[in-house]
N, C-alpha and C positions, 0 to 999 in steps of 0.2 A: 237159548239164543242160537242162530242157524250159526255155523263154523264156517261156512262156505260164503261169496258175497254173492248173493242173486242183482247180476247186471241188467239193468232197462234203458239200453244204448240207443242212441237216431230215434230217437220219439220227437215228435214233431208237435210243434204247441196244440194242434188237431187234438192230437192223441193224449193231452194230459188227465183225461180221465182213465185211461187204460193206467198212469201210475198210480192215481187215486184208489184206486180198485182194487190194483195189488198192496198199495199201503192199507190199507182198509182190512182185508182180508188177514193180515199181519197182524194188524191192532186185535181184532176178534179173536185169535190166536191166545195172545199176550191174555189178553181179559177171559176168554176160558180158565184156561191154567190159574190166572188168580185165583179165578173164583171156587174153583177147585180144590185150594191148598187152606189146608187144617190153620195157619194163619197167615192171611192174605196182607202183604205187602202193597205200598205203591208201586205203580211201575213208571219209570223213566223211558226215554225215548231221544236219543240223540239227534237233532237233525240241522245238518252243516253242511256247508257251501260257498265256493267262492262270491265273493260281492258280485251284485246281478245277477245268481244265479236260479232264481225266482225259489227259494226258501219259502218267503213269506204265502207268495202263490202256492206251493203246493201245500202249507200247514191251512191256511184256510178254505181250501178246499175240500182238505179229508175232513177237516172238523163240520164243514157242510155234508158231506158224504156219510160221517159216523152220526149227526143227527136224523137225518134221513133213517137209518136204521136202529133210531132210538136210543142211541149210546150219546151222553150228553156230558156225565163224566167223566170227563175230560177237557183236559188246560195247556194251553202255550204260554210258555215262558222265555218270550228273548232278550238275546245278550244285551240289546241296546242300549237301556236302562241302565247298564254299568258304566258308559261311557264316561268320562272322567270328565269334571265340569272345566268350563272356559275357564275359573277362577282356578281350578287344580291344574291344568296347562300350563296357563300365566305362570303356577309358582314351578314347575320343570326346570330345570338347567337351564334346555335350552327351546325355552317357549317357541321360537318362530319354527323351529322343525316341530314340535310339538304339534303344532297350528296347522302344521303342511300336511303333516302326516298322521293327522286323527283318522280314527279307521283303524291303524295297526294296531298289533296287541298290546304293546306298552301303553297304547291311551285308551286302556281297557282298565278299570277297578278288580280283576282276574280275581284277587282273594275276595271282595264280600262276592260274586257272583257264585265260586266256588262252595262257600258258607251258607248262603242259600239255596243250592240245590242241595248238600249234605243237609238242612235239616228238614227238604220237601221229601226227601231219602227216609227221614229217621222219623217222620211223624206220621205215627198209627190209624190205621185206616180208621173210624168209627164204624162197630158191629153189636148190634144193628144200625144200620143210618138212622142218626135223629139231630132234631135241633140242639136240642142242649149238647149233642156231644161234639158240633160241630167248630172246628178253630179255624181261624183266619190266616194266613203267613202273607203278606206285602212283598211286591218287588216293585222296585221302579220301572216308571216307563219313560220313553222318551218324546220331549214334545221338537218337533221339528220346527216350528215356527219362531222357539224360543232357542234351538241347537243345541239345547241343555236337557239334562236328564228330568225328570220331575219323582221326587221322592213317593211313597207308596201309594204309584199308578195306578199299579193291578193288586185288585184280591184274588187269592187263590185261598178257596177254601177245602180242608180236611177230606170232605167227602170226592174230591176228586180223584178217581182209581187211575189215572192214567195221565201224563203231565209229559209234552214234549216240552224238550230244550232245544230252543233254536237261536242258532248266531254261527258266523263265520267262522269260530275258533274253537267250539264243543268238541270238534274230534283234532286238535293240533296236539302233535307231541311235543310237548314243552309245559316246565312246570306250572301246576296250578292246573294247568286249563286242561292236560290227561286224568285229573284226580276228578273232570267233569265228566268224560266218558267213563272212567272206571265204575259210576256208577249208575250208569246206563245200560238195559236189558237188551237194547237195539240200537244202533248205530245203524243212521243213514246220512249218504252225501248225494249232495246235487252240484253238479257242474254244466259249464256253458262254455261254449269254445269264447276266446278272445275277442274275437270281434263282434260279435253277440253281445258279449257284456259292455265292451267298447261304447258300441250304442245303445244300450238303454242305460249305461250308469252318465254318460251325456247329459239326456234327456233329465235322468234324475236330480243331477246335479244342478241345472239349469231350470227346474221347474220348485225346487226348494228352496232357490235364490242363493246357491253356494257361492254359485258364481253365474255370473250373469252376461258373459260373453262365451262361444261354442267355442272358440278356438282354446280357450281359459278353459274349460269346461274337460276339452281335450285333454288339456297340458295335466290339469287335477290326477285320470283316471291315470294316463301315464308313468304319473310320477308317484301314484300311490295305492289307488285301487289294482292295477295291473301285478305290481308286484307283493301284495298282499297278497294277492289269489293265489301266485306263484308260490309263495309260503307255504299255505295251505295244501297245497298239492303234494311239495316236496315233504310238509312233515305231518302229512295226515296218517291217524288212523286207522288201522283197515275198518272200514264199513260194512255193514249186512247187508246193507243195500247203498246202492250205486247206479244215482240215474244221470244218465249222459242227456243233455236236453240240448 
C-alpha cells in the first residue's frame, strides 16, 4: 500500500478519465502482486466521499475501464444497502430527527455492513477458478423508488479478486466504520467543493421525489447532507489517493 497520498486536485469533469487511468493503473498494481503471492488473498479497496461527490461516477467508470482491459473480476459494494429501514427509524427515540437526518451515520446498520466486508475479507480466493468451487455472499441493495433497503440485492461471488467498498463513511474514524478501512489495501477519497455538491444533491433530491419543492430540496442538503460531508472531512482517514473534483 503507497504510505504517501497521491493527490488529483482541479480536475475538471473533462478530465475524469485522466482519474480513471490512474485508478486503473493502481488496480493492475494490486492484481499483480496478488497474483504473484504463494497465497493470493482478496483484495479490498476503499472508496469514500462526501455526498455528491460523484463516488458512484467514478466506481463505474473504472469498472468500464478495468473491463476494457479484460479484468472483469471485480465488484462494488455500497454502503447503501445498509441504510436502516423506515420501520427501524420509526422505532429510534427519536424518529422525526431520525427521518431528518437519514444519510448520517447513526442511520447506517454500521455492524452488519462491517460483518460483511470482514467475511468478503476472510473468504478464500478459489485455486484454480471453477464452478463447483465457487460461493456466493449477498449484500443488500438499495431501491430508491421504495427508499428502503432491499435484502440480498447484489451477489457477489468468490471468484471475485478485487472488491471495492464504496459509501460516504469507509474511511470515517469512528467506531465500527475504521474496522472497514483497516481492511482495506487502498483507501481512496473523492471530494467536491460545497457548492458543487449544493447543486447536484438538489437536483437529486428533487428528482427521487425526496422532496419535491427546490427551496425544500435546499433546506434538506443544509440541514443534513452539508454537514455530513463536513464530518467526513473532519474525521476522515488518510487516503492513498485523494481526488479534489
Amino acid at each position: 500500500m503507497a504510505q504517501d497520498t497521491t493527490t488529483v486536485q482541479g480536475v475538471p469533469a473533462s478530465s475524469l478519465r485522466s482519474i480513471i487511468l490512474h485508478l486503473a493503473k493502481r488496480v493492475e498494481g494490486l492484481l499483480n502482486r496478488q497474483a504473484s503471492s504463494d497465497t493470493p488473498s482478496r483484495i479490498l479497496v476503499a472508496l469514500a466521499g462526501v455526498p455528491g461527490s460523484g463516488k458512484s461516477t467514478v466506481s463505474a467508470a473504472l469498472l468500464e475501464e478495468l473491463a476494457a482491459r479484460g479484468i472483469t473480476d471485480i465488484a462494488v459494494v455500497p454502503m447503501d444497502g445498509f441504510h436502516l429501514t423506515k420501520k427501524q427509524l420509526s422505532a429510534l427515540p427519536d424518529p422525526e430527527k431520525a427521518f431528518a437526518r437519514r444519510g448520517a451515520p447513526f442511520t447506517f446498520d454500521a455492524s452488519s455492513f462491517l460483518s460483511l466486508i470482514q467475511s468478503l475479507a476472510a473468504t478464500p480466493l478459489p485455486t484454480p477458478p471453477s464452478p463447483s468451487s465457487e460461493a456466493i455472499l449477498y449484500a443488500p441493495d438499495f431501491d430508491h423508488a421504495l427508499q428502503d433497503p432491499v435484502q440480498d440485492g447484489i451477489p457477489i461471488s468468490s471468484r471475485m479478486r478485487l472488491i471495492i467498498v464504496e459509501g460516504n463513511y469507509v474511511l470515517l474514524d469512528e467506531e465500527l466504520w475504521r474496522g472497514i478501512a483497516a481492511l482495506c489495501a487502498e483507501k481512496w477519497f473523492v471530494d467536491t467543493p460545497r457548492e458543487v455538491v449544493m447543486e447536484r444533491l438538489v437536483r437529486r433530491h428533487l428528482a427521487a421525489g425526496i422532496e419535491t419543492d427546490v427551496g425544500e430540496a435546499v433546506k434538506r442538503v443544509e440541514a443534513n447532507d452539508l454537514p455530513n460531508g463536513d464530518v467526513i472531512r473532519e474525521r476522515l482517514i488518510k487516503p492513498d489517493v485523494f481526488v479534489e473534483n
